[in-house]
N, C-alpha and C positions, 0 to 999 in steps of 0.2 A: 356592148362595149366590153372589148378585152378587160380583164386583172390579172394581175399575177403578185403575186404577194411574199416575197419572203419574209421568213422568220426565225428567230434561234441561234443568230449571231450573238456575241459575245467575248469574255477577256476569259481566256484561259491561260495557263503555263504550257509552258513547251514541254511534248510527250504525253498532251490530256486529246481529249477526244470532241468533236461538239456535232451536233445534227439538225443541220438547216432542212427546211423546209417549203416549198413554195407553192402555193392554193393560187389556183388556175379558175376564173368565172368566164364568161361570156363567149368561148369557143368550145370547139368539140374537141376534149383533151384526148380522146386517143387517137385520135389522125392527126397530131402534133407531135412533133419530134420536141422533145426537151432539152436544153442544155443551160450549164451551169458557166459562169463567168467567174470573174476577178478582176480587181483593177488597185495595186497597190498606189500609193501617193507617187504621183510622179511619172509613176508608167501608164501604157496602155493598156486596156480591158484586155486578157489574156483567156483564149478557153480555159476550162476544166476539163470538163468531160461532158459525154449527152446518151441521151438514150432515144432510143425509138419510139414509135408509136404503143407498138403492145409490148414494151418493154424487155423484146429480148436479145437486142445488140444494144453494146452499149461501146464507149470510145471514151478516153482518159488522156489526157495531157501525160507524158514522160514524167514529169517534176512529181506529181499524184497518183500514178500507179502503185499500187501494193499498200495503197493508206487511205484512200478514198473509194468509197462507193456509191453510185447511184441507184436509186433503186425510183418506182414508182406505183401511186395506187388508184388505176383510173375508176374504179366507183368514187373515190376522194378527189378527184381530178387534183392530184397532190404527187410533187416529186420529192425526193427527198438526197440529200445531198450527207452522207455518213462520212464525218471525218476524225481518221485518229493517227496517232502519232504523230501529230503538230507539233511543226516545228516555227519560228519567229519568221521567215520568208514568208509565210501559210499569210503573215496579216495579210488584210486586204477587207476592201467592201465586194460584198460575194448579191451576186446578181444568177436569176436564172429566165432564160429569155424561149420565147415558143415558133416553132419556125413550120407551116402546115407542112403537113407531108409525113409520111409515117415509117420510112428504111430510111434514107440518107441522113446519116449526122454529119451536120455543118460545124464545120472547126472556126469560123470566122465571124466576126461580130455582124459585118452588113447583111448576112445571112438570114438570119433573124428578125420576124416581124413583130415583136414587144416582148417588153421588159419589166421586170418589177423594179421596185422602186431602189431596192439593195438592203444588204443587210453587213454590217461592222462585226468581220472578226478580229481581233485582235491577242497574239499568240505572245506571250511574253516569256524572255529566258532567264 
């Protein structure tokens, strides 16, 4: 049985930094491509960004280049999601979803075969 678990959401100020994380059980984390979500109140689940299997392409939403990074650590079957200079748009419940296959990142939510459960950031000004 897949998990995916995020964690390390939270309320910060706008211009703070926070570093989500999401622990991956019951597949073979590195022939999964990883990708990060968002879905503020109201809208649609929007990409982030995703990375590859062995971690060495990675792909970023326009709105998050130059302030986020993904990184990954497949002995941890753990991705991790580095955000800084948050700004109040950044709210959102932030999701990271596992898609098999190890070069193609899927920019699209249908793309994706599970999901954790989400994690609350919220980015105050």
């Amino acid at each position: 049985q897949v998990q995916l678990v995020e964690s390390g959401g939270g309320l910060v100020q706008a211009g703070g930094s926070l570093r989500l994380s999401c622990a991956a059980s019951g597949l073979t984390f590195s022939t999964n491509v990883m990708g990060w979500f968002r879905q503020a109140p109201g809208k649609e689940r929007e990409f982030v960004g995703g990375i590859s299997g062995g971690g060495f392409r990675l792909t970023y939403a326009d709105s998050v280049k130059g302030r986020f990074t993904i990184s990954r650590d497949n002995h941890k079957n753990t991705v991790y999601l580095q955000m800084n200079s948050l700004k109040p748009e950044d709210t959102a419940v932030y999701y990271c979803g596992s898609k098999k296959g190890t070069i193609v990142i899927h920019t699209t939510v249908e793309a994706y075969d599970y999901w954790g459960q989400g994690t609350q950031v919220t980015v105050s000004s």
